[in-house]
N, C-alpha and C positions, 0 to 999 in steps of 0.2 A: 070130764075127760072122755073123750071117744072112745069105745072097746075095740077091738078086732075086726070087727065083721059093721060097723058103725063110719057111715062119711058125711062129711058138709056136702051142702046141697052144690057148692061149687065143684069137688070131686066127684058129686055124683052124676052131675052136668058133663063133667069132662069126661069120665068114664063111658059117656051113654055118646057123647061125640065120636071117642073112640074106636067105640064098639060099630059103631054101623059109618065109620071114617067116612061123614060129613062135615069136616070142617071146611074142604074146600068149598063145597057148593056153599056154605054159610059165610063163608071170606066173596064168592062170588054176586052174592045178594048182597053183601053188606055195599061195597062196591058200586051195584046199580040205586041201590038204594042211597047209598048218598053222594052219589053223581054232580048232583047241586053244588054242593057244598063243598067238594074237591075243585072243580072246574070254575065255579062262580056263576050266578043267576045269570050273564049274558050267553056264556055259552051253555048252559039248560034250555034257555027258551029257544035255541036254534036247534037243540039236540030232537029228534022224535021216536027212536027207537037207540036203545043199547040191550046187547046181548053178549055175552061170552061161549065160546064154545073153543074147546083144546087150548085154553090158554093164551085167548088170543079173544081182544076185546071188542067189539064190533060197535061201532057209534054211525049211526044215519042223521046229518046236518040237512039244513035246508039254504044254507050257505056256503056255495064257493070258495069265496076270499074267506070266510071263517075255520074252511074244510083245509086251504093254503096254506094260513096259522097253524094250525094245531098240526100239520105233519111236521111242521119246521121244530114243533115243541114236541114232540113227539116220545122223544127219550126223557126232558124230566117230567110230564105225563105221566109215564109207566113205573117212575121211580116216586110220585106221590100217591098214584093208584095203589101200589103197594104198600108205601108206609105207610095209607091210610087203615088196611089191614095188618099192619106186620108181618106178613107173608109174601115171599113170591108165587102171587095169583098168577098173573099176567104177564105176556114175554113180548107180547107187541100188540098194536090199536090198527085198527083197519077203519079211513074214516070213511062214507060212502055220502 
């Protein structure tokens, strides 16, 4: 049993997130990081750049008619971006 001053490595993870309150930017990596896999491998290979800055997700297309889609889908987009962290990261996509 744990004493006093004694944590699991997962409290002590959380603790240290806390402390220097990077979860965002760790929810904001996780995000670009699995981009792929929220969106689908066709819209990855058109994507060449994503960034986030003020909560607001930036994706660069090298597609038009693909750039057309996705504002249409735009809202449940931001609502899988998110539950893919559990967090409200993100509050709109800017496609370019």
């Amino acid at each position: 049993m744990a004493g006093s001053n004694e944590y699991t490595l997962k409290q002590a993870i959380e603790a240290l997130i806390n402390n220097f309150k990077i979860e965002e930017r760790l929810n904001e990596t996780a995000i670009i990081t699995e981009w792929e896999r929220i969106v689908g491998k066709m819209v990855a290979r058109h994507t060449s750049n994503i960034y986030i800055k003020n909560k607001v997700l930036f994706v660069e297309l090298d597609s038009a008619a693909l750039r057309n889609e996705l504002s249409y889908a735009k809202t449940r987009l931001i609502a899988a971006v998110n539950a893919e962290v559990k967090a409200n990261v993100i509050t709109d996509i800017v496609f370019s």
